[in-house]
C-alpha positions in Angstrom: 51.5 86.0 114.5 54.8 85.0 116.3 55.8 87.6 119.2 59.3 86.0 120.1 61.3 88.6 120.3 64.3 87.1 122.1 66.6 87.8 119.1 66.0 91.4 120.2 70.7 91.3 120.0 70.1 91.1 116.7 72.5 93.4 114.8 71.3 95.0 111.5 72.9 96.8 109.2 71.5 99.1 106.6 73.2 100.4 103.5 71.8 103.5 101.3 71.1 106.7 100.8 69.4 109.0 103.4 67.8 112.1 102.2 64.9 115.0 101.9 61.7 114.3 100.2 60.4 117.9 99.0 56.6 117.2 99.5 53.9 119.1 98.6 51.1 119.7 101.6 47.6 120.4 101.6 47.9 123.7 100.3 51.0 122.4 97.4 53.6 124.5 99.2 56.5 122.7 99.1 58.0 120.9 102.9 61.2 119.1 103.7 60.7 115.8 105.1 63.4 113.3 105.5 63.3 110.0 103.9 65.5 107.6 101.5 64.3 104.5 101.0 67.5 102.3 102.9 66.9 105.4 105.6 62.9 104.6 105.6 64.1 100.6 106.6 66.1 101.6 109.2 63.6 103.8 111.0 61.5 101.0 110.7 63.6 98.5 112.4 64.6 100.9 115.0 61.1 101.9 115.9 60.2 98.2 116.2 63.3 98.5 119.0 66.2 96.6 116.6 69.8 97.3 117.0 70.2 99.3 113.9 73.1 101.1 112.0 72.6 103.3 109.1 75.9 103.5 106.5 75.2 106.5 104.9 76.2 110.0 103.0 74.7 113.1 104.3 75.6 117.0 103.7 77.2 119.6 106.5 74.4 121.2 106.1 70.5 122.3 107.7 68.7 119.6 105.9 71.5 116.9 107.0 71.4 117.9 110.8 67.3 117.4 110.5 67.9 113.9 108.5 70.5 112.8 111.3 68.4 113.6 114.0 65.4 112.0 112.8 67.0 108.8 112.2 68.3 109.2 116.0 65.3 109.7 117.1 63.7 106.2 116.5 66.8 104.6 117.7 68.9 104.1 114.3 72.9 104.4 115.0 73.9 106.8 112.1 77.3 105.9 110.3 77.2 108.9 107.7 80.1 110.4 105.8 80.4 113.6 103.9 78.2 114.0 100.7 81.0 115.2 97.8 79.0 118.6 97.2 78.3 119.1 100.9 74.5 119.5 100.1 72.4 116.7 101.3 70.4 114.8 99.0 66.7 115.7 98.3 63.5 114.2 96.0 61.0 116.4 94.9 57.9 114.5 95.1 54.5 114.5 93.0 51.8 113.1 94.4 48.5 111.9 92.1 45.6 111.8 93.0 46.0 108.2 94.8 48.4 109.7 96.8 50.6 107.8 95.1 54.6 109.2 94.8 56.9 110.2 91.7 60.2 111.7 92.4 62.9 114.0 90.8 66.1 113.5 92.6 69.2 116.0 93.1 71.4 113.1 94.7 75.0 112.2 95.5 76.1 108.8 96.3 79.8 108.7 96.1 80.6 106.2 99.4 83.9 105.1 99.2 83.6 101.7 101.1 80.9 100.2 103.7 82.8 100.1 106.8 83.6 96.5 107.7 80.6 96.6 110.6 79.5 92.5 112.0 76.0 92.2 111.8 73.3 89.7 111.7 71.1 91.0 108.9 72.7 93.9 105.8 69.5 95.2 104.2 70.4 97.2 100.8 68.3 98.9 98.2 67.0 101.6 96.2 69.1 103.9 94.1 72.4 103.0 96.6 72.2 99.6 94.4 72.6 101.3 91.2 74.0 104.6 91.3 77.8 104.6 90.7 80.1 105.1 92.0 79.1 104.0 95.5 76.9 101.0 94.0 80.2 99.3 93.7 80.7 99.6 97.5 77.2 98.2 98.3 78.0 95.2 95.7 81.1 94.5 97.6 79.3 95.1 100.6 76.8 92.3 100.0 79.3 90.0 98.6 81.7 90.3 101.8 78.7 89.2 104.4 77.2 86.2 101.9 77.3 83.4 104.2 77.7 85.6 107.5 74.6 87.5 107.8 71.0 87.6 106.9 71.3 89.6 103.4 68.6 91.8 102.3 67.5 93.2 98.9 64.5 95.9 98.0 65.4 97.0 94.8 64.0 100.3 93.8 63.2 101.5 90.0 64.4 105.0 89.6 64.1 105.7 85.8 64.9 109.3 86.4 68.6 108.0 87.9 69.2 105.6 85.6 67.5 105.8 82.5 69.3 103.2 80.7 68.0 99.8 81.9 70.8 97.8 81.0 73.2 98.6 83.8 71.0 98.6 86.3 69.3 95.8 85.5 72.5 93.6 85.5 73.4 95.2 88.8 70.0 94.2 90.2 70.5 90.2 88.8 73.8 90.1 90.7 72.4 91.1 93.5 69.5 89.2 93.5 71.6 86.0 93.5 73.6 87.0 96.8 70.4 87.8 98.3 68.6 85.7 100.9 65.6 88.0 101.0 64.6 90.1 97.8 61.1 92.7 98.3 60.0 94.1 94.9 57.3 96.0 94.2 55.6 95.1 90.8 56.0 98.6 89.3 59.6 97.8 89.9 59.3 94.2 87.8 57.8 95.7 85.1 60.8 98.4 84.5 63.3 96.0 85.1 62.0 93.4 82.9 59.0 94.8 80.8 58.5 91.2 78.5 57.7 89.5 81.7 54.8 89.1 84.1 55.8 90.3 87.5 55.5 87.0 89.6 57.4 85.1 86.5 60.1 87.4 87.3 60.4 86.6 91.1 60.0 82.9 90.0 63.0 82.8 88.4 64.8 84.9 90.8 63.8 82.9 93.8 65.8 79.5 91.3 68.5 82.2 91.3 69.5 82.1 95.1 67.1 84.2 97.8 65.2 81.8 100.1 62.0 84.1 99.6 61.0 86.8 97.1 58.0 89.2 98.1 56.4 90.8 95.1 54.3 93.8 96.4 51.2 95.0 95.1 50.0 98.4 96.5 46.5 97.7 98.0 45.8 94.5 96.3 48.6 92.7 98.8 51.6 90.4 97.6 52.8 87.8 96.3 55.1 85.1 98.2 57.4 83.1 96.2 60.1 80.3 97.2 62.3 77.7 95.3 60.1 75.3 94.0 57.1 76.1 95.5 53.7 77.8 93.5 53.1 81.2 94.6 51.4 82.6 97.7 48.7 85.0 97.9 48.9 87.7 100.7 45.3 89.7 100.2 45.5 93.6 101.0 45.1 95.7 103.6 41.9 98.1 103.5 42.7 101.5 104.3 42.2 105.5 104.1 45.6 106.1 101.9 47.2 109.5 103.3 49.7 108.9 100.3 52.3 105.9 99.4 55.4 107.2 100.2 57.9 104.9 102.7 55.2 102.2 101.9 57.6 99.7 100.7 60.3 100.5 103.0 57.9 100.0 106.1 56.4 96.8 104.3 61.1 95.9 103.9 61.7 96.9 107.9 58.6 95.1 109.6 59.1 92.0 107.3 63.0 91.4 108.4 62.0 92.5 112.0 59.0 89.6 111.7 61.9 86.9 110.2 63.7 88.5 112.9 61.4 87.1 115.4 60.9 83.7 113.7 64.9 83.2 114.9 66.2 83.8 110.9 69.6 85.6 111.3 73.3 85.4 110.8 75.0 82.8 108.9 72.8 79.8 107.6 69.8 82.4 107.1 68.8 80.8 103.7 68.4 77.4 104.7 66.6 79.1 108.2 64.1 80.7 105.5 64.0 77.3 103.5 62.7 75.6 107.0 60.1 77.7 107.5 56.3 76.6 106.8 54.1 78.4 104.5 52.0 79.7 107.3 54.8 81.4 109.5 56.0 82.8 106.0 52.5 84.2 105.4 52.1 85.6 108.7 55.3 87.5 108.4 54.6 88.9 105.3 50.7 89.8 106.5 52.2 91.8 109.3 54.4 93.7 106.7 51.9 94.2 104.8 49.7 95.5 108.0 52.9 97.4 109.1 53.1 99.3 105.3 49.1 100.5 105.9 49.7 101.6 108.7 52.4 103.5 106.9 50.3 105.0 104.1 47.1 106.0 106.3 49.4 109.1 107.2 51.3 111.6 105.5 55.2 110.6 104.3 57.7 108.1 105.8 56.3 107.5 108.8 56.4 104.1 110.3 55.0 102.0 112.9 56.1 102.0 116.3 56.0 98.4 117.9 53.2 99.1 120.1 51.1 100.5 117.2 52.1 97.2 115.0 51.1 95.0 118.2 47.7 96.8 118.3 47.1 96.3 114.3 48.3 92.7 114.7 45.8 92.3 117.9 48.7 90.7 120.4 48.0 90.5 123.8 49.3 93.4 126.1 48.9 95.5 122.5 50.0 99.2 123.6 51.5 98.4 126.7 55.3 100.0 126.3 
């Protein structure tokens, strides 16, 4: 696993919603705990010690002061305008019997504009991608650093936002050709495109523009696909599952801090990504994949510090701050 970390300058910039997961505990009493799935990346990042800004909406209220200062507290710079209803956002989640997450969502994302930040990387995703009318400031986001930065896509299926596939689904396709990096789950393959195996999907994508499309699994692992190549198989990581929620986002943050790392940033990120061998494309997405267990063996969003990933991965001076 590569541990050059002298891109550590490296300016990211995330762009989504922040908000409160309502999660039941071990007695189903409901508790607050912030998330978002843009706000999970950026915790992420900023444990793992990357320079990292969060464009955001959050309310002038309790819940927003708690989401604010957790995102603070592992580092991430918050850029967060007013919510329109001056509530913050919240998810009511369900968790099965896997521990894994379904949500109901009472959510505003009504950002006027991304503020016109220089970065190195711009990570978007999740329902900020979709939901109007502030999807059209992520789109314009996205399009306004193609060429400049490292662009980043995790798009999120959210049914329960936006039943109607059509929209969304053309939304996602524009994006996905903008995109240098695109992590999909394939629960999130087979809403968007239902007639279609998962890893067809990213196939075609990956013809479509990114440099790399990363088709999670859960805990059977992931599938790597690039332009022209045959797909990669990244095997799964065993593990006591606490429940899934912030897996993907952790499994997002640790994989652009690991292309981080292999000197992929800025302008001319796609043909960095296009250099790369299959083995230091398969060790970066192993240690995301490492990175999202260690996510799920504990309760919520709650990602790895870089001295905990160091000790999964095994790196010499592992746990040393």
């Amino acid at each position: 696993m590569t541990t050059d970390r002298t891109d550590a300058a490296a300016r990211v910039l995330v762009v989504g919603e922040a908000l409160v997961d309502v999660v039941p505990d071990h007695d189903g009493m409901p508790r607050d705990l912030p998330g978002g799935s843009p706000a999970n990346v950026a915790i992420a990042l900023g444990r793992l010690g990357r320079d990292v800004r969060l464009v955001t909406l959050l309310g002038d209220d309790e819940r927003g002061a708690v989401v604010r200062a957790w995102l603070e507290a592992s580092g991430v710079t918050v850029l967060a305008q007013p919510t329109g209803s001056g509530r913050t956002s919240s998810a009511a989640v369900t968790l099965d019997a896997s521990g894994a997450a379904s949500y109901v969502f009472d959510l505003d994302w009504d950002l006027p504009a991304v503020p016109d930040e220089d970065c190195d990387v711009l990570h978007v995703g999740s329902i900020a991608t979709v939901l109007a009318p502030g999807a059209d400031a992520v789109l314009a986001a996205f399009r306004a650093h193609r060429g400049r930065a490292l662009l980043s896509l995790d798009p999120n299926a959210r049914p329960a936002i936006t039943p109607d596939r059509a929209d969304p689904v053309a939304r996602v396709e524009e994006l996905v050709a903008l995109a240098d990096v695109v992590k999909v789950s394939d629960e999130d393959l087979h809403w968007l495109h239902p007639d279609a195996d998962p890893v067809v999907t990213a196939a075609r994508w990956a013809e479509a523009g990114p440099a790399l499309v990363v088709v999670t699994r859960g805990g059977e692992g992931a599938v790597v696909v690039r332009p022209g190549g045959a797909p990669l198989e990244v095997p799964g990581v065993p593990v006591a599952v606490a429940d899934t929620v912030g897996a993907g986002d952790t499994f997002s943050g640790v994989l652009l801090d690991a292309l981080l790392g292999l000197g992929v940033a800025g302008a001319g990120s796609g043909d960095a990504i296009r250099a790369l061998s299959d083995r230091e494309v398969l060790e970066a997405v192993t240690t995301a994949a490492i990175g999202a267990a260690i996510n799920v063996s504990r309760p919520g969003a709650d990602p790895p510090s870089r001295a905990e990933l160091d000790t999964a991965l095994g790196l010499p001076g592992a746990g040393e701050e």
